[in-house]
DRENPA-3360 file (N, C-alpha, C; in nm, 2 decimals, always signed):
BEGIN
1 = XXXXXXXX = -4.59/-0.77/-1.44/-4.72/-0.74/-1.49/-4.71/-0.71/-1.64 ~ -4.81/-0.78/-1.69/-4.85/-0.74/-1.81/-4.85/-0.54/-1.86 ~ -4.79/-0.57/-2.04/-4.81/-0.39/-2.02/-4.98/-0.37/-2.07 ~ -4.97/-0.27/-2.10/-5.09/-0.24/-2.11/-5.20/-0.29/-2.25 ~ -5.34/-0.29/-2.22/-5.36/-0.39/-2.29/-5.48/-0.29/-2.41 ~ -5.44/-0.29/-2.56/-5.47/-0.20/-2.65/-5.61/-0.32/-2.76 ~ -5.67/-0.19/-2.79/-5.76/-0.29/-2.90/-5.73/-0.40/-2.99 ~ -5.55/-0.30/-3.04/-5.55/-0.40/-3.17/-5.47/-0.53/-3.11;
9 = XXXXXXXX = -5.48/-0.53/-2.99/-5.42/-0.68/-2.94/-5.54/-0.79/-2.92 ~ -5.65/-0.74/-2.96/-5.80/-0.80/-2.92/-5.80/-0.88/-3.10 ~ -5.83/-1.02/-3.07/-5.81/-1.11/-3.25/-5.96/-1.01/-3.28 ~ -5.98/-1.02/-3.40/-6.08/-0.93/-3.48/-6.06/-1.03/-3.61 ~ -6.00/-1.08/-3.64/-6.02/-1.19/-3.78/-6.11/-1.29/-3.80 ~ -6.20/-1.35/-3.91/-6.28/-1.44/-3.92/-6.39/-1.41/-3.81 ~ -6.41/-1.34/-3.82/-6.55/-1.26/-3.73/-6.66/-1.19/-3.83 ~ -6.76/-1.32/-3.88/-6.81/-1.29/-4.00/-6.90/-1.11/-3.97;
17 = XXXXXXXX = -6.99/-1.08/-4.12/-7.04/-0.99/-4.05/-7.23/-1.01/-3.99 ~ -7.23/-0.94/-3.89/-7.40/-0.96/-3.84/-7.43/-0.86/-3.80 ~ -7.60/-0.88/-3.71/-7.66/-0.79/-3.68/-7.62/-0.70/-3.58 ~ -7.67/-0.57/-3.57/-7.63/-0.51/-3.43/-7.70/-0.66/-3.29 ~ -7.81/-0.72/-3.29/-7.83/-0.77/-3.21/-7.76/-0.92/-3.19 ~ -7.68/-0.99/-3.30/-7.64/-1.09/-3.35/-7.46/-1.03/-3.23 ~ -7.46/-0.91/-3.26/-7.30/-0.86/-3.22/-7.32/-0.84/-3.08 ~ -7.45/-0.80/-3.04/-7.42/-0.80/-2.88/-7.48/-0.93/-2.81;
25 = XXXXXXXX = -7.52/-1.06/-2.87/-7.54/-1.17/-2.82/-7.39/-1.26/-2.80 ~ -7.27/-1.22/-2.92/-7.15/-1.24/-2.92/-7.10/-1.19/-2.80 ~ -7.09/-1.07/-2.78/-7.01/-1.01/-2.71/-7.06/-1.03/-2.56 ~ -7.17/-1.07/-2.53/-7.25/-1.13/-2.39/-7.14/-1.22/-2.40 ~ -7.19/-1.33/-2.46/-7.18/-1.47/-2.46/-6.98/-1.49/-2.43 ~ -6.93/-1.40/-2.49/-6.80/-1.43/-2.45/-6.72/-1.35/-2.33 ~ -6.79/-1.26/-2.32/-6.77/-1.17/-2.18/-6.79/-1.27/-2.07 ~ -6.94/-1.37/-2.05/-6.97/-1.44/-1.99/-6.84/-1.51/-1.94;
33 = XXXXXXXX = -6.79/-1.64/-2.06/-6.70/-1.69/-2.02/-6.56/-1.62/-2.00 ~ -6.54/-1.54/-2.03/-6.35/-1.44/-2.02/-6.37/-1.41/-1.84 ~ -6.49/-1.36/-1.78/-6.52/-1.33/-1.67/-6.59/-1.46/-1.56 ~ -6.56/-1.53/-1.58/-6.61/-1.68/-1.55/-6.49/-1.73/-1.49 ~ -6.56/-1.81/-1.33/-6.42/-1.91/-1.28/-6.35/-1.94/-1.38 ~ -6.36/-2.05/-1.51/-6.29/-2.13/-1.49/-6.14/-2.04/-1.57 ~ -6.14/-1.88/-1.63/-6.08/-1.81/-1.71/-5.99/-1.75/-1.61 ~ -6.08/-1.70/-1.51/-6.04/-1.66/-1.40/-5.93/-1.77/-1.31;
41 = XXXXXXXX = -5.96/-1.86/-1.29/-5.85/-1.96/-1.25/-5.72/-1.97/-1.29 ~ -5.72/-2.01/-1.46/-5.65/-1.98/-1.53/-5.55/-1.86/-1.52 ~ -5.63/-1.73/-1.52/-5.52/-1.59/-1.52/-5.50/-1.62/-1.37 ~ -5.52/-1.65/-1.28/-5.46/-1.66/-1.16/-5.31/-1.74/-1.13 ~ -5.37/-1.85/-1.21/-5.22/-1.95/-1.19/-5.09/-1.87/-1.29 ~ -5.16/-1.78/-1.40/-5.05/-1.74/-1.48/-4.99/-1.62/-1.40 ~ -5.06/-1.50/-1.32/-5.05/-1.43/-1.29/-5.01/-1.42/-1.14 ~ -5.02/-1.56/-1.07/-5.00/-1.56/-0.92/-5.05/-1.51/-0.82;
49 = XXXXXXXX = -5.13/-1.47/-0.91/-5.23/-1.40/-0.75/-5.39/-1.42/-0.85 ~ -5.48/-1.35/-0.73/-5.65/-1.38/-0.78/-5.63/-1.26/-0.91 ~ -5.69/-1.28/-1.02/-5.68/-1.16/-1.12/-5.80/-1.06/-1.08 ~ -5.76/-0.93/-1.12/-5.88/-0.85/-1.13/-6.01/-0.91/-1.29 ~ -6.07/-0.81/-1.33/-6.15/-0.85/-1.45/-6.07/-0.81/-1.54 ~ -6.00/-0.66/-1.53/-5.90/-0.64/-1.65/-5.78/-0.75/-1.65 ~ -5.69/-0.78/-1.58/-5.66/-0.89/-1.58/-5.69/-1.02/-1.67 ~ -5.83/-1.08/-1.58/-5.88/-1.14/-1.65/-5.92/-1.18/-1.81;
57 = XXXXXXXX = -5.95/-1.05/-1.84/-5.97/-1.02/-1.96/-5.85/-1.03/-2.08 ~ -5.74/-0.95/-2.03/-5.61/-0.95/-2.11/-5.57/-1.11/-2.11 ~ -5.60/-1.18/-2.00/-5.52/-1.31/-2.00/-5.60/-1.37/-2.10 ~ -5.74/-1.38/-2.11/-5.83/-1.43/-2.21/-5.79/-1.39/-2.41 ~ -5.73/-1.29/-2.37/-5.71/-1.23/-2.48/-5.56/-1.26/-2.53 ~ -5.46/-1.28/-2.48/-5.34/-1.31/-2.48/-5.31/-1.42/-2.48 ~ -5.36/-1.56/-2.41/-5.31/-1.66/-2.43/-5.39/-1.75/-2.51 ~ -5.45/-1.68/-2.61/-5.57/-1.72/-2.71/-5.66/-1.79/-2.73;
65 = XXXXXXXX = -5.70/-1.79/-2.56/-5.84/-1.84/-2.57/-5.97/-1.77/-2.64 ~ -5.90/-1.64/-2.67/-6.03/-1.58/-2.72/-6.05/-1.57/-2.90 ~ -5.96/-1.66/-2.91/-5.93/-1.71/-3.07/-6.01/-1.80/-3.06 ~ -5.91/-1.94/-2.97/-6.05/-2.08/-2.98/-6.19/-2.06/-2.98 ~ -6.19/-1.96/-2.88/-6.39/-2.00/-2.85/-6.39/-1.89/-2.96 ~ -6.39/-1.77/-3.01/-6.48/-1.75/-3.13/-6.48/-1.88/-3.24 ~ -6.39/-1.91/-3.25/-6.34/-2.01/-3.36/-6.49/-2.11/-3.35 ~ -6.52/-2.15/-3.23/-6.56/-2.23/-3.20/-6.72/-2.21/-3.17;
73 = XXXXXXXX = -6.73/-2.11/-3.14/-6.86/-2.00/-3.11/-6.91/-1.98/-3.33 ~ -6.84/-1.96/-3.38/-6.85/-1.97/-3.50/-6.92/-2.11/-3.56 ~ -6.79/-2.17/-3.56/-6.82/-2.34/-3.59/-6.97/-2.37/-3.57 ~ -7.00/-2.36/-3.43/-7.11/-2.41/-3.36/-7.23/-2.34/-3.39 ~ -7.24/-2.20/-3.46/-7.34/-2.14/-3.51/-7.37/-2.10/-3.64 ~ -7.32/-2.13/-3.76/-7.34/-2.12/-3.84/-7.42/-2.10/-3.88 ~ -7.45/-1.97/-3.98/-7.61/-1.96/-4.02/-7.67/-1.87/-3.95 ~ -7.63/-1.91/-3.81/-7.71/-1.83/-3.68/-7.69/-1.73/-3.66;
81 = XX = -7.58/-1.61/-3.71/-7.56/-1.45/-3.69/-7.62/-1.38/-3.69 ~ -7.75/-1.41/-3.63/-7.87/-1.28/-3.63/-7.84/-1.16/-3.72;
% end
């Protein structure tokens, strides 16, 4: 098992700045997918068994999908940061 999973292991870089409501449309929006089959699948096959959500979450965060999709969540919005 994974050790324990701390803030500063969460990417925080190139995360322009926005609104209080621009920040919690972000933070839905990627919660949605970190806690979503297909992430979930993923931490399973890494982890060998069904993941919990913390699980889930660390895996999201650790094997840097949570780099791509902001990256990408970025890309795709431009402009848009409430």
């Amino acid at each position: 098992m994974q050790g324990n999973f701390v803030m500063e292991d969460a990417p925080t870089e190139n995360i322009p700045s926005m609104s209080d409501d621009g920040m919690v449309i972000y933070m839905r929006a990627q919660m949605i997918v970190a806690f979503g089959h297909v992430n979930k699948w993923f931490a399973g096959i890494a982890l060998g068994h069904s993941p919990s959500d913390s699980e889930a979450m660390r895996h999201w965060i650790t094997s840097g999908a949570a780099k791509r999709w902001r990256n990408e969540y970025f890309s795709n919005n431009k402009g848009n940061h409430h």
